[in-house]
VMD Tcl script that draws the C-alpha trace (Angstrom):
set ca {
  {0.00 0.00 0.00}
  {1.20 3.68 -0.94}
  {2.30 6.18 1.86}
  {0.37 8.93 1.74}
  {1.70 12.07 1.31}
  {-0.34 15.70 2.81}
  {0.33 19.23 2.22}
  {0.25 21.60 5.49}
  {1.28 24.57 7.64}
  {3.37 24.46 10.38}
  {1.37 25.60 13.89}
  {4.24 24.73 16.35}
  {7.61 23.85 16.17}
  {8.37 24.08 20.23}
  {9.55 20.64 20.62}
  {13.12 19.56 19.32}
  {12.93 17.13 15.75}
  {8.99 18.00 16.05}
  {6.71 19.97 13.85}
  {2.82 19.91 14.33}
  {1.42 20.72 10.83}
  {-2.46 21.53 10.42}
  {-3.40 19.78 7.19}
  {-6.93 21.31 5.84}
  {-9.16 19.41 3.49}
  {-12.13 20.75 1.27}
  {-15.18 18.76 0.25}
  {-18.51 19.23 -1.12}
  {-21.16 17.93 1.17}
  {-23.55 15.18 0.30}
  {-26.99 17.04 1.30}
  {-25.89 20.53 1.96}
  {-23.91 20.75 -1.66}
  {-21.81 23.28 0.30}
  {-18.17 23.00 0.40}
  {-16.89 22.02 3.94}
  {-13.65 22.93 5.43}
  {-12.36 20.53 7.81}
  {-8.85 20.71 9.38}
  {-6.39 18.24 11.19}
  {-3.43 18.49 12.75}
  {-0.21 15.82 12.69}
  {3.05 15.70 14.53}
  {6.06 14.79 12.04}
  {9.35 14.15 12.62}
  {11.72 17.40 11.32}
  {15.49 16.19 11.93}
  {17.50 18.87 11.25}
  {14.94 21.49 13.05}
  {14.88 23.24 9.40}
  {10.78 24.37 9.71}
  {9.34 27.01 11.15}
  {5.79 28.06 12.27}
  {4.21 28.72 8.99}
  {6.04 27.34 6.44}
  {4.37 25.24 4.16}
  {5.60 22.08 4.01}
  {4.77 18.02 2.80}
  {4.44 14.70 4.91}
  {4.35 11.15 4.42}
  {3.39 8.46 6.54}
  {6.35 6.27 8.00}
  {6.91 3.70 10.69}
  {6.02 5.03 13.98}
  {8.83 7.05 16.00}
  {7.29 8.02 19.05}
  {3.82 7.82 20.77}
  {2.10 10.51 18.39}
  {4.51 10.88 15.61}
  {3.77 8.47 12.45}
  {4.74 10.97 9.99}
  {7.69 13.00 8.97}
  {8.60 15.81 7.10}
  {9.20 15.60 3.03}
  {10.17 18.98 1.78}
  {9.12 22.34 1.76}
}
mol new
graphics top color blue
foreach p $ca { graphics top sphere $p radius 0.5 }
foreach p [lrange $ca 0 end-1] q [lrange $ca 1 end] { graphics top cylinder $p $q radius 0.2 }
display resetview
């Protein structure tokens, strides 16, 4: 199965190797045939520290490395 890969901004980068990235989403919905914004936020893995609050950056899925983080940072 293909890791999936989401486009985000970065809300926090406090914690050391760690970026929190709000990934929105836009759908039409089924009754209302309004579009819908619905946002999440992930914790990915940033090695170097390179990312900063606001950047827009990728992430993919990956094995997990701590007790929240199962994805980690792509590119900018």
């Amino acid at each position: 199965m293909p890791k999936r890969i989401l486009q985000g901004t970065v809300t926090s980068d406090a914690n050391e190797q760690t970026v929190t990235v709000q990934v929105e989403r836009r759908f039409t919905h089924p009754v209302l045939k309004k579009t819908i914004r619905k946002s999440k936020k992930y914790r990915a893995h940033d090695e170097k520290n390179a990312f900063k609050v606001g950047d827009t950056v990728r992430i993919i899925e990956c094995a997990p490395k701590s007790k929240t983080k199962r994805w980690e940072v792509l590119e900018a």
